[in-house]
matplotlib code that plots the C-alpha trace (Angstrom):
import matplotlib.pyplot as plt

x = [0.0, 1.7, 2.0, 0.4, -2.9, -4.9, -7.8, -11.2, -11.6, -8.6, -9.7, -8.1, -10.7, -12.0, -10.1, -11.7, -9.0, -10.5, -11.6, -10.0, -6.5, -7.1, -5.9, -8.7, -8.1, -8.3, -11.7, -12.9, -12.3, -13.8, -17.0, -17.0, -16.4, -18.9, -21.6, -20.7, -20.7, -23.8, -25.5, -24.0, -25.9, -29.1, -28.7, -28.6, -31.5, -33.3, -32.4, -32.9, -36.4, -37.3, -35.9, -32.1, -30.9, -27.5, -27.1, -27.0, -25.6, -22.5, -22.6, -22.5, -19.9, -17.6, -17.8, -16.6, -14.2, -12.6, -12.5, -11.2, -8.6, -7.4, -7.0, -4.9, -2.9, -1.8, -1.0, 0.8, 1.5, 2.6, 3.8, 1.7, 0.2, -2.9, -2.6, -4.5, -8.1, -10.9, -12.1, -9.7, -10.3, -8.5, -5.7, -5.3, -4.5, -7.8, -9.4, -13.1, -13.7, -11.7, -14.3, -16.4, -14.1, -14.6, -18.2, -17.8, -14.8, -16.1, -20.2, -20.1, -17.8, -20.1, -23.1, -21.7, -20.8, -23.9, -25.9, -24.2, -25.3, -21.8, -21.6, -20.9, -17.2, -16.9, -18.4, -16.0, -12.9, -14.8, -16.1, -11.9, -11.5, -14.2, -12.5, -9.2, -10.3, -12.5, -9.6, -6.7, -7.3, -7.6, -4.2, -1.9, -2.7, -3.0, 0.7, 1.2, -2.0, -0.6, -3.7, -0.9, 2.4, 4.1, 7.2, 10.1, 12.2, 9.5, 10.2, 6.7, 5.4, 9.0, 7.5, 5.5, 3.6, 3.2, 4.4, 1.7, 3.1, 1.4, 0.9, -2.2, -4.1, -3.5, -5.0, -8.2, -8.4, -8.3, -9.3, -12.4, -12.9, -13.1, -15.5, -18.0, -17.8, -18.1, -21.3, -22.8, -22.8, -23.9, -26.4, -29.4, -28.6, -28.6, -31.8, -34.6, -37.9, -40.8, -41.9, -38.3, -38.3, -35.6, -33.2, -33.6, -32.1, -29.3, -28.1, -28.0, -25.7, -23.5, -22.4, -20.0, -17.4, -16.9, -17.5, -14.0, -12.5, -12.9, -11.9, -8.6, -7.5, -8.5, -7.3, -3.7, -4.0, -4.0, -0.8, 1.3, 2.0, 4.3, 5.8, 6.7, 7.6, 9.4, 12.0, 12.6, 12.8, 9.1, 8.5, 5.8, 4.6, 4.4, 2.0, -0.1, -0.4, -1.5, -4.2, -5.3, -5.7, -7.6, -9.8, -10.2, -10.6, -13.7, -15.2, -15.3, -16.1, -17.5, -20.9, -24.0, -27.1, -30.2, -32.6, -33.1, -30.8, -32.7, -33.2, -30.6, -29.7, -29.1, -28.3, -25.9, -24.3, -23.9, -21.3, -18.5, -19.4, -18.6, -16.3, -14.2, -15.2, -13.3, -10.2, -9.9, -10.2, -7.2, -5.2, -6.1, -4.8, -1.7, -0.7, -1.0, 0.8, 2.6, 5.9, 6.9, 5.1, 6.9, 5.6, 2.8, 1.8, 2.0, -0.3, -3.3, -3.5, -3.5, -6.7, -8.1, -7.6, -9.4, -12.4, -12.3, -12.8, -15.7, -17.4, -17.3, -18.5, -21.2, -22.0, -22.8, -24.2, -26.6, -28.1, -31.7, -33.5, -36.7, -36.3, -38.0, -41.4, -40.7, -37.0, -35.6, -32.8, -29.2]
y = [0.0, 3.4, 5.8, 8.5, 7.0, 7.4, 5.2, 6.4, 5.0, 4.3, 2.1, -0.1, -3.3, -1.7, 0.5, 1.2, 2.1, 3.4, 0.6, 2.3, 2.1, -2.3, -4.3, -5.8, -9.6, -8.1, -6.6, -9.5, -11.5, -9.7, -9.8, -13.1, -14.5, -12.2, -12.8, -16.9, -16.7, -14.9, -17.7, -20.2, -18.6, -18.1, -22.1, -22.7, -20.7, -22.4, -25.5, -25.0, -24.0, -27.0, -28.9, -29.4, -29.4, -29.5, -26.9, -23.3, -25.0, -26.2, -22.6, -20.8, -23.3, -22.4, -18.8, -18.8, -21.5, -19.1, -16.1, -17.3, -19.1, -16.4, -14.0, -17.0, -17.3, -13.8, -13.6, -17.2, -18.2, -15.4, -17.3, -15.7, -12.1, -10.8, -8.1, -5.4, -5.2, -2.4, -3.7, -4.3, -6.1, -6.1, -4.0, -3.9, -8.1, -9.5, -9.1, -8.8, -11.8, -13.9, -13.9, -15.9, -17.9, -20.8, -21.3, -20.7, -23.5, -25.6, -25.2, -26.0, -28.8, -30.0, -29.5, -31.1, -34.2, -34.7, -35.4, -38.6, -39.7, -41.4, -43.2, -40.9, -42.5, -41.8, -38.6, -36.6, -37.0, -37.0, -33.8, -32.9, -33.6, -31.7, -29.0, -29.2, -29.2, -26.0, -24.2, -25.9, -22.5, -20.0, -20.8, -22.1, -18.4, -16.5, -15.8, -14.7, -12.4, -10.8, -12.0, -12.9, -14.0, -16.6, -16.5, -17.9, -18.5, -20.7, -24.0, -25.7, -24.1, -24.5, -28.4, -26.8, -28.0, -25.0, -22.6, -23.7, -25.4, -28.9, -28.5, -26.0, -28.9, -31.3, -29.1, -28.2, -31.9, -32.9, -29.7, -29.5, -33.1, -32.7, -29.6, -31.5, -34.2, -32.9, -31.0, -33.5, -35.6, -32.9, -30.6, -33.4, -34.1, -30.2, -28.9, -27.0, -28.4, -27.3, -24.2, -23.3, -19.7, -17.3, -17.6, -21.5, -21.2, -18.6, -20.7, -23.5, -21.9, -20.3, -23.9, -22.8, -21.3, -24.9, -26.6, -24.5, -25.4, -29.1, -28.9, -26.7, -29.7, -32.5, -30.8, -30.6, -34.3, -34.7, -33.3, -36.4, -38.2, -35.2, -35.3, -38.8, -39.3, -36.0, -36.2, -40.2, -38.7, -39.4, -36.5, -33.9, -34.8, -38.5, -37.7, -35.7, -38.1, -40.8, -38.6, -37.6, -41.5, -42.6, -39.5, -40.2, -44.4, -43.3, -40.5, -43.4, -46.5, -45.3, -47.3, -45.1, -44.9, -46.2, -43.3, -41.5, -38.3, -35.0, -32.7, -31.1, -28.1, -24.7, -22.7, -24.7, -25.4, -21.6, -21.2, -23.3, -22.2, -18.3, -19.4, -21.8, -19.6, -16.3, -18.5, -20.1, -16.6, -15.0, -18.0, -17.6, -14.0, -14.6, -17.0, -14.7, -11.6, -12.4, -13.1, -13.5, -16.3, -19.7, -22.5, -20.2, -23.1, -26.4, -24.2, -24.1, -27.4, -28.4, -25.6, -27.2, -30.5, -29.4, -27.9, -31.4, -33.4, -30.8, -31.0, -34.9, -34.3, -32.0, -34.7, -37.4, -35.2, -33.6, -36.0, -35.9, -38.2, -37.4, -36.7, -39.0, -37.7, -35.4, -35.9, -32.3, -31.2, -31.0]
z = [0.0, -0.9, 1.9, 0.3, 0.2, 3.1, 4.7, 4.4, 8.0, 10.2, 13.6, 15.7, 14.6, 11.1, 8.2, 4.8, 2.1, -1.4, -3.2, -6.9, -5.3, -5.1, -7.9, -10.1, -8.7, -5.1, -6.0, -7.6, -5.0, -1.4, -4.4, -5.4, -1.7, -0.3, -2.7, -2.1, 1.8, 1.6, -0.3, 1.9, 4.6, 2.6, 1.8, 5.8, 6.5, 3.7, 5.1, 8.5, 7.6, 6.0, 9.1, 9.0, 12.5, 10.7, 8.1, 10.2, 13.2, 11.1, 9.2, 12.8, 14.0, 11.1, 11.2, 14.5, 13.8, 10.9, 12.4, 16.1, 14.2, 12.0, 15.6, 17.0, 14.1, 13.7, 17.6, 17.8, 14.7, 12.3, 9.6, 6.9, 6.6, 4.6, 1.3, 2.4, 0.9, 1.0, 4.4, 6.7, 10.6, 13.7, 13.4, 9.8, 9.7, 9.2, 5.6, 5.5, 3.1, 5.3, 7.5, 4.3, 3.0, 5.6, 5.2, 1.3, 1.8, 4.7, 4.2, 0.3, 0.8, 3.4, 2.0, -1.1, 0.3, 2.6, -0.8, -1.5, 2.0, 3.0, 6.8, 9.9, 9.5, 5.3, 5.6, 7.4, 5.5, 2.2, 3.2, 3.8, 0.4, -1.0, 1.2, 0.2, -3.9, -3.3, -1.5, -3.7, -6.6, -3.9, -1.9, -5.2, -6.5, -3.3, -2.8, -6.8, -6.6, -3.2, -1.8, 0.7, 1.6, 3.6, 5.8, 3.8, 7.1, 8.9, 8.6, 9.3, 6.0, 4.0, 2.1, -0.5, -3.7, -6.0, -3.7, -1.2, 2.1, 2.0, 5.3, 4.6, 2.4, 5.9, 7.9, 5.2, 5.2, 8.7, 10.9, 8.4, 8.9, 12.3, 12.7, 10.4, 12.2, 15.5, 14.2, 12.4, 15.8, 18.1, 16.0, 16.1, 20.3, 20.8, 18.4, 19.7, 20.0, 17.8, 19.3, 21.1, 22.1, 20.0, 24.0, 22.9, 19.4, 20.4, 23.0, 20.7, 18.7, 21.1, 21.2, 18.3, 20.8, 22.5, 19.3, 17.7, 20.9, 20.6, 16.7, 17.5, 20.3, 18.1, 15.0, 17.1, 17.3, 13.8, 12.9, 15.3, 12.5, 11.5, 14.7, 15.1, 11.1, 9.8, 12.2, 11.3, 7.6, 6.2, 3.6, 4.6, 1.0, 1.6, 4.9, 3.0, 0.3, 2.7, 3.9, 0.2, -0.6, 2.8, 2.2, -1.4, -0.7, 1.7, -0.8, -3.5, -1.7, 1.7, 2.6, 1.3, 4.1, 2.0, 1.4, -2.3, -3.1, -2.8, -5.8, -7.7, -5.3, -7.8, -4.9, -3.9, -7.7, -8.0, -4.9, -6.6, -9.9, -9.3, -6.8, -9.8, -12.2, -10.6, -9.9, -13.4, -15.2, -12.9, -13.7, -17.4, -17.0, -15.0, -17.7, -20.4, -18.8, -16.1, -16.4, -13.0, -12.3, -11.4, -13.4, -14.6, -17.2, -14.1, -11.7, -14.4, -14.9, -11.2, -10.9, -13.7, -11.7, -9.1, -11.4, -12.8, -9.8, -8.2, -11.5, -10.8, -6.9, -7.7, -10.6, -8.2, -5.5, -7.7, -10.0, -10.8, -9.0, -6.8, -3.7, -0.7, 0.7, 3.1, 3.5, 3.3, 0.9, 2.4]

ax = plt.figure().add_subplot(projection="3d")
ax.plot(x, y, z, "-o")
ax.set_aspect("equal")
plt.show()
């Protein structure tokens, strides 16, 4: 940001710079994310009206989960830092559309996978996967876009495919794992009755705080197997391939529970469709003039790899078959 430009607002928890003086990818993508988050929400409430106990509870419990986790990171772990964007949070660190990139990541991916109606032990990685492929276009061109940039000197993000440190698509996979799963197990025990009072449903979703809390501890658990193997000379690669093939192994042949698929979901199509469709077109135009970029030409094909496989998810989540009486859409 050049020093002679001046916020429009200047707080300690909220600056506004002049949206003309952002590049046209930054713009495009506080829009696109915001627009996508917003329907993620609109697709809960739709949901949760039609009697999901799951679908704003797990929305909730990942909006806290992102934002709570972004605050830690900057204060513990400061091995990456945010571009600056037209809305700017806590002290200048935490972009706006941060704050909608989980639930356009984590929400879509679950609501995605719910549809093919895997077990309570397929599901949860599955949904990791689907995770992992929706953010796999936003972090490979984050650091070239200036979206944001990683610390070079820290050595728990120095493994890195495509400039992204592999440890990032471990911890979409198993952190996001977790949170679903955890939610998908408590939302039904915790939902208020027919009739619950608006005290009833707040409190219900105040459970979010302890619900990060529980995902954070668990989601520490998961990274062992970097502890006990990287220093006996297993490649951070190698774990994270493992993880990739159990998820995938489970997203393939995980047991289905009997019931009929509900009805092709627009709504929810359009999220990774604007969300894809933003990415591929800034890859399209950092291949054709930017000449800075490494491997420029190996980076599209891996976005288009992940297009590819959505296109297949959202395939076999959404094919047209009529839904069961009175079973609501997920």
């Amino acid at each position: 940001m050049p020093t002679t430009v001046q916020p429009l607002v200047d707080a300690a928890y909220l600056t506004v710079w002049p949206p003309a003086m952002r590049g046209l990818s930054f713009l495009g993508l506080e829009a696109v994310v915001l627009a996508c988050g917003a329907l993620t929400l609109v697709h809960a409430l739709r949901a949760s009206r039609r009697g999901d106990p799951l679908a704003l509870f797990a929305w909730a419990c990942i909006v806290v989960y992102g934002v709570s986790l972004e605050i830690l990171s900057y204060n513990a772990f400061p091995n990456f830092t945010h571009g600056q964007f037209t809305v700017m949070l806590y002290h200048r660190k935490l972009p706006l559309y941060v704050t909608a990139i989980y639930p356009v990541l984590l929400y879509t991916a679950m609501s995605t996978v719910r549809r093919l109606r895997l077990s309570a032990l397929a599901e949860p990685l599955a949904i990791g996967l689907a995770i992992v492929a929706m953010d796999f276009p936003f972090d490979v061109l984050g650091p070239d876009a200036g979206w944001w940039g990683w610390d070079m000197n820290d050595p728990n993000v120095h493994y890195r495919w495509h400039g992204v440190p592999v440890t990032s698509y471990y911890w979409h996979l198993t952190w996001g794992a977790i949170l679903c799963a955890i939610c998908r197990w408590l939302a039904p025990r915790v939902a208020p009755k027919p009739g619950a009072s608006a005290a009833a449903k707040a409190a219900r979703l105040g459970l979010a705080v302890p619900v990060t809390v529980a995902t954070m501890a668990l989601g520490r658990a998961a990274f062992l197997p970097f502890d006990a193997l990287v220093p006996l000379g297993v490649p951070d690669g190698a774990i994270v391939l493992v993880a990739f093939g159990a998820a995938l192994a489970l997203l393939v042949f995980g047991r289905r529970v009997p019931g009929a698929a509900p009805l092709r979901d627009p709504l929810l199509l359009a999220i990774p469709c604007l969300f894809y469709g933003f990415h591929v077109a800034v890859a399209l135009a950092f291949q054709a003039r930017r000449s800075d970029i490494v491997d420029p030409g190996a980076k599209l094909a891996v976005i288009l790899g992940a297009v590819a496989f959505a296109a297949l998810l959202n395939l076999a989540a959404h094919r047209p078959r009529a839904a069961a009486a009175g079973a609501p859409a997920a």
